[in-house]
NUVOVEX-524674 format. One record per residue (C-alpha): residue number from 1; x, y, z. Coordinates in steps of 0.001 Angstrom, whole numbers, plus 500000, padded with zeros to 6 digits. Each point is the difference from the previous one (the first is absolute). Example, Ala and Ser with C-alpha at 12.3 -4.5 7.8 and 13.67 -1.06 7.14 Angstrom:
BEGIN
{nr:1&east:512300&north:495500&up:507800}
{nr:2&east:501370&north:503440&up:499340}
END
This chain:
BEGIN
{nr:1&east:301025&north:877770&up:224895}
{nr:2&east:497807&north:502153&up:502323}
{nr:3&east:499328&north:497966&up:502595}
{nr:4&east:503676&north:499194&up:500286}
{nr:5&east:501478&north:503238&up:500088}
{nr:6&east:496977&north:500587&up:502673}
{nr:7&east:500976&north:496977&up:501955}
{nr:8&east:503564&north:501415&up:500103}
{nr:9&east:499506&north:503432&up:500870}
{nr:10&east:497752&north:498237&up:503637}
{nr:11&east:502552&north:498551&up:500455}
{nr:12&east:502912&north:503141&up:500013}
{nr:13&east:497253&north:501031&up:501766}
{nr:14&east:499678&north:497511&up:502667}
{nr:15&east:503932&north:500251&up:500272}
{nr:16&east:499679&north:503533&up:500810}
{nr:17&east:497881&north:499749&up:502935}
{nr:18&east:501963&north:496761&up:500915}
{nr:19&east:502988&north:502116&up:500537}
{nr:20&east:498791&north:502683&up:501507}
{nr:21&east:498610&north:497687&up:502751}
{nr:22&east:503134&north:498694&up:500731}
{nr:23&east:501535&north:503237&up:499768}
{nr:24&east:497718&north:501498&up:502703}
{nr:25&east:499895&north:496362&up:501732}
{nr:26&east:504032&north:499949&up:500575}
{nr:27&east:500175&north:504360&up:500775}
{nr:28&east:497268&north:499048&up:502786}
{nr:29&east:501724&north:496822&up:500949}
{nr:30&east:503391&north:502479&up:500576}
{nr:31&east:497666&north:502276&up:501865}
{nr:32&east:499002&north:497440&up:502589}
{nr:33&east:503364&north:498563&up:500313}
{nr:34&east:501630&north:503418&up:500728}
{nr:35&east:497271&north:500911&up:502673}
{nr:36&east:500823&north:496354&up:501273}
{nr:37&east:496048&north:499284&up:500592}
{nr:38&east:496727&north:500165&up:497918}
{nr:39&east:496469&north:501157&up:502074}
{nr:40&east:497332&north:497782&up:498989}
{nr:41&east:498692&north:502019&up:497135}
{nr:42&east:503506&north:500195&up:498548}
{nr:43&east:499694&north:496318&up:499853}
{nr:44&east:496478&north:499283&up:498654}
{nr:45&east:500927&north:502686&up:497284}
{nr:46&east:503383&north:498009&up:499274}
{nr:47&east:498649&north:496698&up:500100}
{nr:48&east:497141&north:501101&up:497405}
{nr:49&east:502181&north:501516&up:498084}
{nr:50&east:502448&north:496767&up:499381}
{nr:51&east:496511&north:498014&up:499912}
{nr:52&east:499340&north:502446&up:496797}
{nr:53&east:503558&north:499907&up:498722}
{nr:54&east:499952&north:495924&up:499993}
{nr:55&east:496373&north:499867&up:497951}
{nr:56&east:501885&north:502131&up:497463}
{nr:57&east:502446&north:498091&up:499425}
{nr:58&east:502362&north:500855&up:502113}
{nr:59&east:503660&north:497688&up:499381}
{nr:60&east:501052&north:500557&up:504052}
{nr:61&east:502148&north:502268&up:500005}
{nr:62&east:498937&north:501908&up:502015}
{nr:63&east:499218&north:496589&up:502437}
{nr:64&east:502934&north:500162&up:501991}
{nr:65&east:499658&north:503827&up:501293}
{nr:66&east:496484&north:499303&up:500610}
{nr:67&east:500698&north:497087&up:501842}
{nr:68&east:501900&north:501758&up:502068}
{nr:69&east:498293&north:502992&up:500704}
{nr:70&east:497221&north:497882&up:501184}
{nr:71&east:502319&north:498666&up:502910}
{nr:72&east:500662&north:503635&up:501570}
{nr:73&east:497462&north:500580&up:503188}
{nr:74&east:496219&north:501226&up:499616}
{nr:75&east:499612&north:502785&up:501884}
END
């Protein structure tokens, strides 16, 4: 009984910090997009932080937005 209610409580856990990734992934994402460009350490921080949020788990919803964010210019 232990090691289940354990098991569930990583993963409400892992949820959390799922969601908050994509919460900070998609207000960055927004960011970008309403500066119209990224610099290149907007971009390596972006692109390790959707790397992150898709190892967690992440369903792709936030795919789309990052998508295309990553097509504004690299200044």
């Amino acid at each position: 009984m232990e090691i289940k209610d354990t098991r569930a409580e990583e993963l409400r856990h892992l949820e959390s910090i799922r969601m908050a990734y994509r919460y900070r992934l998609i207000a960055l994402c927004e960011q970008y997009l309403h500066q119209n460009f990224m610099t290149t350490d907007q971009y390596k921080q972006l692109t390790e932080m959707y790397k992150v949020y898709r190892a967690l788990g992440g369903n792709g919803q936030a795919k789309e937005i990052f998508e295309k964010t990553c097509q504004l210019q690299i200044k």
